[in-house]
N, C-alpha and C positions, 0 to 999 in steps of 0.2 A: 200292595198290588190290588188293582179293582178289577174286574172282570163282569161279565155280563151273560149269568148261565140260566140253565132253565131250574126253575125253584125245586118244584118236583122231584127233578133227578137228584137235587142234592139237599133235599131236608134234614136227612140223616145225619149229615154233617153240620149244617145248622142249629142240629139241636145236641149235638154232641161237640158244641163250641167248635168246633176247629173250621166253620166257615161264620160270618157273620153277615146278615145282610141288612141294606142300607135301604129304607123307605125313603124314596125322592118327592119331590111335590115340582110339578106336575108328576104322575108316572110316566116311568121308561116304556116307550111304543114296543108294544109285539113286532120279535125280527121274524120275518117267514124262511123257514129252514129251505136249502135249495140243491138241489143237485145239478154240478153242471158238468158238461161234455162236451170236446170237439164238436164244432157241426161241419168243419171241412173232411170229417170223414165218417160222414152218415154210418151206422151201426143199428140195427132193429134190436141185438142183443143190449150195446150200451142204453139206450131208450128204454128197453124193458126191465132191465137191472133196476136204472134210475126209479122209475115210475112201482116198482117193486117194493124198495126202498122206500121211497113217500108211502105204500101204504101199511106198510109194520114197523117204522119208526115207532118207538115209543119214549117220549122225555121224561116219564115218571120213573121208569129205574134206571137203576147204573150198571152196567155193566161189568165195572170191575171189582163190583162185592159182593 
């Protein structure tokens, strides 16, 4: 299985073998992370969640360790 993660969040596993990662040539382009929501039912809360979200995301830890 190949998959397309943020390095960061998973170095740990990288270097404890259990992920391996593949140097491409050219490099793989930055995905921009995105939060999406209805807009046929406007929300200032869903907006503010979103916009929230974008600014304490962090890719460098994991979550579930």
């Amino acid at each position: 299985m190949v998959s397309y993660l943020p390095r960061q969040c998973f170095s740990s596993l990288i270097d404890d073998g259990k992920l391996v990662e593949i140097v491409t040539e050219p490099a793989l382009p930055a995905i921009p992370y995105v939060a999406i929501y209805r807009s046929d039912r406007p929300s200032n809360f869903t907006a503010e969640v979103a916009e929230w979200l974008g600014s304490v995301c962090d890719y460098r830890r994991q979550f579930q360790a």
